[in-house]
Residue frames as qw, qx, qy, qz and C-alpha x, y, z in Angstrom:
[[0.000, 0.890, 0.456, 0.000, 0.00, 0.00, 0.00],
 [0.441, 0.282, -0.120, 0.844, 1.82, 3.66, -0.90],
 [0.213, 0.133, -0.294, 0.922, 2.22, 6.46, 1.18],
 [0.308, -0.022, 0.261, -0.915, -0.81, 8.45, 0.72],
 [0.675, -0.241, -0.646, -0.265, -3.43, 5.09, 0.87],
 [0.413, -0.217, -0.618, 0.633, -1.86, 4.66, 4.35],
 [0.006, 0.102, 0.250, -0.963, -2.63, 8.23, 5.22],
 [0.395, -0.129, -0.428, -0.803, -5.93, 7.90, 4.05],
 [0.662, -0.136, -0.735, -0.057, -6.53, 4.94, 5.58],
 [0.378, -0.241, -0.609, 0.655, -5.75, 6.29, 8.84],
 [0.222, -0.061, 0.096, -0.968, -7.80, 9.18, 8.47],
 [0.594, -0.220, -0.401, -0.661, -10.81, 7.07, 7.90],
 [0.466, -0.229, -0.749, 0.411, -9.91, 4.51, 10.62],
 [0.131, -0.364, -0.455, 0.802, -9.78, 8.24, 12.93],
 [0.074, -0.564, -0.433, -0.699, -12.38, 10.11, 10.74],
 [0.519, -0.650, -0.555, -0.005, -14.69, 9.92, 13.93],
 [0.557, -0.599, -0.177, 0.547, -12.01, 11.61, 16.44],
 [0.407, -0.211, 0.097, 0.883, -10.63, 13.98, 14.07],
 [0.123, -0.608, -0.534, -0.574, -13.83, 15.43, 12.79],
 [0.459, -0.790, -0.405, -0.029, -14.14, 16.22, 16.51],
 [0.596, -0.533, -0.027, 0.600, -10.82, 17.30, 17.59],
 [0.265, -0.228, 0.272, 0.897, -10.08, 19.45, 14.63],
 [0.309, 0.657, 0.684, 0.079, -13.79, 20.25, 13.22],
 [0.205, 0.975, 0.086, -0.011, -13.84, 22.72, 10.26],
 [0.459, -0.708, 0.454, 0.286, -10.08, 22.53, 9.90],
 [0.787, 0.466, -0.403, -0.040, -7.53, 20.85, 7.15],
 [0.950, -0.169, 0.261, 0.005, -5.55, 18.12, 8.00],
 [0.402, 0.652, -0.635, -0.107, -2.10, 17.75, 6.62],
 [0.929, -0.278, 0.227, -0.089, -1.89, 13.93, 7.49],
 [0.281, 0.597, -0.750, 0.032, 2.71, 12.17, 7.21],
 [0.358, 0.246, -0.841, 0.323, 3.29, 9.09, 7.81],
 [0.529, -0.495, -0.679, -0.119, -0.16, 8.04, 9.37],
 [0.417, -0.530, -0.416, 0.610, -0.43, 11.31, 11.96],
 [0.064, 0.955, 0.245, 0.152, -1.35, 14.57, 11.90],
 [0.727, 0.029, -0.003, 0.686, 1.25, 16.47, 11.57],
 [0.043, 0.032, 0.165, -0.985, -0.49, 20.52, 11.03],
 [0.138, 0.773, 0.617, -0.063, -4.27, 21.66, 11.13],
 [0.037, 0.353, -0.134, -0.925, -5.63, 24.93, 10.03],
 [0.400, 0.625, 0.508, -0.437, -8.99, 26.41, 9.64],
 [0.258, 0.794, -0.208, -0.510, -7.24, 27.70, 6.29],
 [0.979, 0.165, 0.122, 0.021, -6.83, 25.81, 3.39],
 [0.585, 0.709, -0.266, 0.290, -3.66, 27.74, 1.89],
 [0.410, -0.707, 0.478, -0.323, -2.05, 27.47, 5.62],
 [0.872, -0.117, 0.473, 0.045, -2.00, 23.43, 5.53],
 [0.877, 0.391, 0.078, 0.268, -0.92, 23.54, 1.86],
 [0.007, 0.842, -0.480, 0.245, 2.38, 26.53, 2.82],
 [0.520, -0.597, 0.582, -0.186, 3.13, 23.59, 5.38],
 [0.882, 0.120, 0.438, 0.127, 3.11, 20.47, 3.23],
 [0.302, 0.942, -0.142, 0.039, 5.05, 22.06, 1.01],
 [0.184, 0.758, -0.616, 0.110, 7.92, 21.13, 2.73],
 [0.747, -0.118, 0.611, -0.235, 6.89, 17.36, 3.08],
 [0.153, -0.291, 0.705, 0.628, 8.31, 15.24, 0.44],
 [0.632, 0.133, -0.170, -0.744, 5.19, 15.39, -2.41],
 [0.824, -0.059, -0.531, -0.187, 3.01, 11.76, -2.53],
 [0.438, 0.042, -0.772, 0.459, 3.91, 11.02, 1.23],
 [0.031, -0.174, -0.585, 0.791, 1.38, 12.97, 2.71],
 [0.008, 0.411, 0.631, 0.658, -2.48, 14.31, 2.33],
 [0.155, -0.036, 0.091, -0.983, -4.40, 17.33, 2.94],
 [0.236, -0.583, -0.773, -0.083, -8.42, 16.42, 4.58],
 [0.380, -0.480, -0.043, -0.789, -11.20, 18.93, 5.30],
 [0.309, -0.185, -0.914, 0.189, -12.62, 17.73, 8.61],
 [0.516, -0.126, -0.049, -0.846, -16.22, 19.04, 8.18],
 [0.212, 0.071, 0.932, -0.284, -18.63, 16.71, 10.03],
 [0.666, 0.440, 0.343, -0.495, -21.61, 17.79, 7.29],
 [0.381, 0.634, -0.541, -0.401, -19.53, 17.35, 4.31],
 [0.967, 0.232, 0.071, -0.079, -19.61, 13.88, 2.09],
 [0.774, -0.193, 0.389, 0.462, -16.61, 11.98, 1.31],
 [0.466, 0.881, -0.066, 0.052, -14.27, 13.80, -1.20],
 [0.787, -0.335, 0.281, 0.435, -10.75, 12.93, -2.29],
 [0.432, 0.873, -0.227, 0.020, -8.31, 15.13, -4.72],
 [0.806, -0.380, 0.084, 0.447, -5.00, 12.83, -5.11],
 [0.119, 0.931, -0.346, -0.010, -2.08, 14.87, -6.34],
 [0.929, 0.014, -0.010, 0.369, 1.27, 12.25, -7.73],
 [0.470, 0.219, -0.135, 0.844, 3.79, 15.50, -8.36],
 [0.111, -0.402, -0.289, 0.862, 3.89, 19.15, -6.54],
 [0.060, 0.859, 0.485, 0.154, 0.90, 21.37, -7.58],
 [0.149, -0.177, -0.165, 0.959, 1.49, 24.87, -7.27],
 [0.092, -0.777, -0.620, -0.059, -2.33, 26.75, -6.33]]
């Protein structure tokens, strides 16, 4: 399984706890852990930035909001 499957995977395992602990936030999820939050998206993506790209992934944790993935294989620049 690669990098950001893991990280996914753990987010849904913790969906439940981190929908609560960081609600209305982004997620920057490394190496199966939260690593930054922020109520801003362009704040989580400044910080991953310096995470090596495809090791890591960026979740909304909105407790009304439906399931929604956006992978990314090389650096983006938004």
């Amino acid at each position: 399984m690669e990098n950001n499957e893991k990280n996914y995977q753990y987010f849904k395992n913790e969906e439940k706890n981190l929908k609560q602990k960081y609600s209305d936030e982004f997620v920057v999820i490394y190496d199966e852990k939260v690593v930054f939050h922020h109520k801003n998206l362009d704040k989580a993506i400044e910080y991953a930035r310096q995470l090596e790209a495809g090791k890591y992934i960026i979740q909304r944790c909105e407790t009304n909001e439906t399931d929604n993935v956006q992978m990314f294989h090389t650096r983006v620049t938004f």
